[in-house]
C-alpha positions as CSV (number, residue, x, y, z in Angstrom):
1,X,-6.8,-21.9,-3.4
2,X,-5.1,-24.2,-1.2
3,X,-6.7,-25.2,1.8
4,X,-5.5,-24.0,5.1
5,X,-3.7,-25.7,7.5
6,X,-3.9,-24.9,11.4
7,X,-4.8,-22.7,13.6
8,X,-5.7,-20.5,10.5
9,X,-9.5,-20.2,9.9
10,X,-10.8,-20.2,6.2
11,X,-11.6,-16.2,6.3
12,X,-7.7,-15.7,7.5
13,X,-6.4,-18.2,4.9
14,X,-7.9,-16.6,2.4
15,X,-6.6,-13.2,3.1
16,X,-3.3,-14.9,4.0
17,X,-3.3,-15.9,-0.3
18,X,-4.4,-12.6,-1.3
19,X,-2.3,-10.4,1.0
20,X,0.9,-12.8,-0.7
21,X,0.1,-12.3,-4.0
22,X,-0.7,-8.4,-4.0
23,X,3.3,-8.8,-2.0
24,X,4.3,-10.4,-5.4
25,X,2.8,-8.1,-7.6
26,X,4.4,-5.4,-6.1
27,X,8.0,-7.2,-6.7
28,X,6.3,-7.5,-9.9
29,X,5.7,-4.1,-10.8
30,X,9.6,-3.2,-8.9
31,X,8.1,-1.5,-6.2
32,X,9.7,-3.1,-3.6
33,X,13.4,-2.0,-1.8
34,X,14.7,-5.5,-1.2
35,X,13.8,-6.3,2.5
36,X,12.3,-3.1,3.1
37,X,8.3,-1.6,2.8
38,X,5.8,-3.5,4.1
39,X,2.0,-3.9,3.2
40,X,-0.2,-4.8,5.8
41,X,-3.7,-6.2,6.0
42,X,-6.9,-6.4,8.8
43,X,-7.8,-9.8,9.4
44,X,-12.0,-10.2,8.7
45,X,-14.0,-10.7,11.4
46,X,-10.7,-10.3,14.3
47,X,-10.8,-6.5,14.8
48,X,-7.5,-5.6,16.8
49,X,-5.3,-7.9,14.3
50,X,-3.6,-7.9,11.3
51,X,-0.8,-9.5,8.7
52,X,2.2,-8.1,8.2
53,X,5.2,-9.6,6.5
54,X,8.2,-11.7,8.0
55,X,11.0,-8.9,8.1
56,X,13.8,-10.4,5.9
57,X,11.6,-12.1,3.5
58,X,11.5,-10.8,-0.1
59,X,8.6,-10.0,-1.7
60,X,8.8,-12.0,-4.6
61,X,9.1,-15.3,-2.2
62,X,5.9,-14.2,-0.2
63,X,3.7,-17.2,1.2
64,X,0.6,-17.2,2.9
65,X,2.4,-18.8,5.7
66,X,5.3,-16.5,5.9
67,X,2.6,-13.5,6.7
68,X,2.6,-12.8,10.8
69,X,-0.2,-11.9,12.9
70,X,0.3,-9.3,15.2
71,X,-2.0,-7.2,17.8
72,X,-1.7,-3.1,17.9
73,X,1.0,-3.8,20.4
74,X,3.3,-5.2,17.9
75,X,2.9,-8.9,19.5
76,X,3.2,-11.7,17.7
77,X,0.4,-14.0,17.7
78,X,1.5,-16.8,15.8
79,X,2.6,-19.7,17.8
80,X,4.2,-21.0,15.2
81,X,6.5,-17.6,14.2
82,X,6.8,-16.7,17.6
83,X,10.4,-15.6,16.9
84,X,9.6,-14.1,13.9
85,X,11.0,-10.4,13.3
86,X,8.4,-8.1,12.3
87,X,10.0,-4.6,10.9
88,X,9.6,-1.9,13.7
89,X,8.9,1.1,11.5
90,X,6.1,-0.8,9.6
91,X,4.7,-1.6,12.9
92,X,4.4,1.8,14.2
93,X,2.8,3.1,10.5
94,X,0.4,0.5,9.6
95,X,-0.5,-0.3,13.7
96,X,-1.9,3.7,13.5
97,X,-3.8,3.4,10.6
98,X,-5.7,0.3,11.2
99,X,-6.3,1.5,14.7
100,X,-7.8,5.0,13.2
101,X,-9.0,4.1,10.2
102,X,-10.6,0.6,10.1
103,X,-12.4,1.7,7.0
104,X,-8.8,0.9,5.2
105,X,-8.1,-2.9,5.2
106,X,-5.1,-3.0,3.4
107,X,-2.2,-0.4,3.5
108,X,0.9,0.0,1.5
109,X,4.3,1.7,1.9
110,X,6.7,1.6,-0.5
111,X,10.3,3.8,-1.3
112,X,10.2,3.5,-4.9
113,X,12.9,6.1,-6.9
114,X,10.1,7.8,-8.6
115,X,7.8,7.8,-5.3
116,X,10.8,8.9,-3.1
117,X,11.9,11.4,-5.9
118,X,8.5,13.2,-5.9
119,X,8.4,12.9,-2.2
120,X,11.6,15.0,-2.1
121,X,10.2,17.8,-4.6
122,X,8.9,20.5,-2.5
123,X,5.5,20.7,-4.8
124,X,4.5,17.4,-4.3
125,X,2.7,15.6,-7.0
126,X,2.1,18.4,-9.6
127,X,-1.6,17.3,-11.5
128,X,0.2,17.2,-15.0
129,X,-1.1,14.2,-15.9
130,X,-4.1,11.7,-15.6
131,X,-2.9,9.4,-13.6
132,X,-1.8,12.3,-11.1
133,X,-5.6,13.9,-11.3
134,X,-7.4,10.5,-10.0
135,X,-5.5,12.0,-6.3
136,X,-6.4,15.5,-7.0
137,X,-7.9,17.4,-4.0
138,X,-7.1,13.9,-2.0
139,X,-4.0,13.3,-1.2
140,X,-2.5,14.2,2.1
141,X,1.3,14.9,3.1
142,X,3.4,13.9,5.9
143,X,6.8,15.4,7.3
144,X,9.4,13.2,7.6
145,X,11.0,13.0,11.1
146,X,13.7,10.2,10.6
147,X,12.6,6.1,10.5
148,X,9.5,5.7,11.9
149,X,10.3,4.1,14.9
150,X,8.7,6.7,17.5
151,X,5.0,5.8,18.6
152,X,4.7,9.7,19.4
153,X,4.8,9.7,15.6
154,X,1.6,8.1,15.2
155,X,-0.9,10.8,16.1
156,X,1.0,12.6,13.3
157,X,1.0,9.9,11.1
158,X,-3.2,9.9,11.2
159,X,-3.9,13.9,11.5
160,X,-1.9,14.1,8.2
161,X,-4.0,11.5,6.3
162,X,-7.7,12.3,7.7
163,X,-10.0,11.1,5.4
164,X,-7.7,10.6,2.7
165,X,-6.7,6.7,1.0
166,X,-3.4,8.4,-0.2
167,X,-0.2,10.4,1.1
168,X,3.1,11.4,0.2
169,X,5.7,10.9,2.8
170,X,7.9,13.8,2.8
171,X,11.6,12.7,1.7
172,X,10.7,8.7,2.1
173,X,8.2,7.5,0.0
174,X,4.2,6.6,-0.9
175,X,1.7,5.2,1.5
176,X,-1.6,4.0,0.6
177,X,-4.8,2.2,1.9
178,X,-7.8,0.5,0.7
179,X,-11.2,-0.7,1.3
180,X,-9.9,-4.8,0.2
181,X,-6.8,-5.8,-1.3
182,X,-7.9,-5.2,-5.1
183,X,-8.4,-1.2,-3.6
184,X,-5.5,-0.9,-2.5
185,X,-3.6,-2.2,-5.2
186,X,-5.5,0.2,-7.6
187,X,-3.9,3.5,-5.3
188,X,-0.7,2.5,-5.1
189,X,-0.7,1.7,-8.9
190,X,-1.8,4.6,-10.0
191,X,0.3,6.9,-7.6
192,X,3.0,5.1,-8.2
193,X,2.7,5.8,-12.4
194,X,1.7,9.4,-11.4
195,X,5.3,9.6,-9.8
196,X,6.8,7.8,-12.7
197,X,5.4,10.4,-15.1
198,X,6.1,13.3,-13.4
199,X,10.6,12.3,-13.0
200,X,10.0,12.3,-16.9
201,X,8.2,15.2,-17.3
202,X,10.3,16.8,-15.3
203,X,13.7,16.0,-16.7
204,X,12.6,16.5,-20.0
205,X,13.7,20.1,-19.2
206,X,10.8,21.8,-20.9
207,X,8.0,23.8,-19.7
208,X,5.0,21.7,-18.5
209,X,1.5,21.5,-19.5
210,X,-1.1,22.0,-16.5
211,X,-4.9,21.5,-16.9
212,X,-7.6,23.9,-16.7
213,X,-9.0,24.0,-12.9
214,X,-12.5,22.6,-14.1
215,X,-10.9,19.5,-15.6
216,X,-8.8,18.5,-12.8
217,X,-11.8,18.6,-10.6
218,X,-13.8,16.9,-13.3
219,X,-11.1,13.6,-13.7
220,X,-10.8,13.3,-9.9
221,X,-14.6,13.3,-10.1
222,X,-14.7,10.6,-13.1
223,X,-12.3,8.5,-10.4
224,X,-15.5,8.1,-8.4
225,X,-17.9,7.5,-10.7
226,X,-20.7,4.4,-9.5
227,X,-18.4,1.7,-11.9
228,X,-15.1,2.2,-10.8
229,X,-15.4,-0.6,-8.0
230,X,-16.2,-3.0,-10.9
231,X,-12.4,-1.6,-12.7
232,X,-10.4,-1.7,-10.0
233,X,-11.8,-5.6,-9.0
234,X,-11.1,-6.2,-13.2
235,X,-7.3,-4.5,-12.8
236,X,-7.2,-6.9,-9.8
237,X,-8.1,-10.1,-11.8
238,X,-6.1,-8.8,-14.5
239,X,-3.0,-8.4,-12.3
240,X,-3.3,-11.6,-10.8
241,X,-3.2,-13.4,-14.2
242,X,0.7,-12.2,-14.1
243,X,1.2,-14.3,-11.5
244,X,-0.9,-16.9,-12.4
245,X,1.6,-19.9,-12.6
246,X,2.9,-19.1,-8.9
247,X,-0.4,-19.4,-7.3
248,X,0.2,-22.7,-5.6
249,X,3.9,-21.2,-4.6
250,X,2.4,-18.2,-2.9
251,X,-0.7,-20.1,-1.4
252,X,1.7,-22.2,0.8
């Protein structure tokens, strides 16, 4: 990893490299919506600020450096992007969440066609397939009430999720948080699929299969069990390795 350069301390830097990379993977994976979404991250050890990226940036050119620090009061605290835009509707999602929930370090939004097309399907995400059954009984949904750009919205925003790492945004798109970066990457994969699946299912115009009650609870157990921290930090490295050859790009 490349050493830092100032006023960033090693523990930022480093989440500076990771919080660019898991930006690239998501151009990676076509998640994005050109200069639109946002993923967010809490720096360690600074409670009360985090990185969010440079509004106008594409993903797929994310850099550690291009990441800006703001306060929950949207202010920038990089001298050095002082007049950097940060996207007001990202503020106002990911400012309530780390403020409510500091248990979730990292936080995705995306408005993917298969996340948005669920999102507008008055079911939700219907538990048709595995990937849909790791969010069964855990997934929360939010109304949408026009671009988030209202801080009444907030208090919304966090009664909707509660305890929840995942939630459907009605008519707009997939939100997600995690524990770390390699957490939160894992949810927003796996929703994201779950989506995917279901736009198939769907128009394949025949009648769908559901699980048995008992197994749906069983798999959204199984998504617990003691090793799944050790699989999502292997589909982390794993992911990474795609991206290998642009570590030194993104680490700048």
């Amino acid at each position: 990893m490349t050493l830092p350069s100032e006023p960033f301390s090693a523990n930022e830097w480093k989440a500076r490299c990771e919080l660019a990379a898991l930006y690239r993977l998501i151009a990676y994976f076509r998640m994005t919506d050109l200069i639109d979404t946002h993923i967010s991250m809490a720096i360690p050890g600074d409670p009360g600020h985090f990185l969010i990226n440079r509004y106008g940036k594409v993903f797929e050119q994310m850099c550690a450096s291009d990441l800006v620090r703001i306060d929950k009061f949207g202010h920038v605290k990089d001298l050095q992007l002082e007049q950097s835009n940060v996207n007001a509707a990202g503020f106002v999602i990911h400012s309530a969440i780390h403020q409510a929930r500091p248990d979730l370090k990292c936080i995705i939004h995306t408005h993917t066609p298969h996340g948005a097309g669920v999102s507008a399907q008055e079911e939700g995400l219907l538990p048709i397939s595995q990937h849909a059954l790791k969010f069964y009984g855990c997934l929360s949904y939010h109304g949408y009430e026009g671009i988030a750009l209202r801080a009444e919205e907030k208090e919304r925003l966090i009664a909707d999720l509660g305890t929840n790492n995942a939630m459907i945004l009605r008519n707009h798109g997939l939100l997600v948080g995690g524990r770390h970066v390699a957490h939160a990457f894992h949810e927003i994969y796996f929703l994201e699929r779950a989506c995917q699946i279901q736009i198939h299912a769907l128009a394949g115009g025949r009648q769908l299969s559901y699980p048995p009650e008992e197994v749906r609870l069983r798999t959204a157990e199984q998504f617990q069990r003691d090793e799944a921290e050790e699989i999502i930090q292997r589909a982390w490295t794993a992911a990474l390795s795609l991206i290998a050859d642009e570590k030194d790009s993104y680490c700048s």
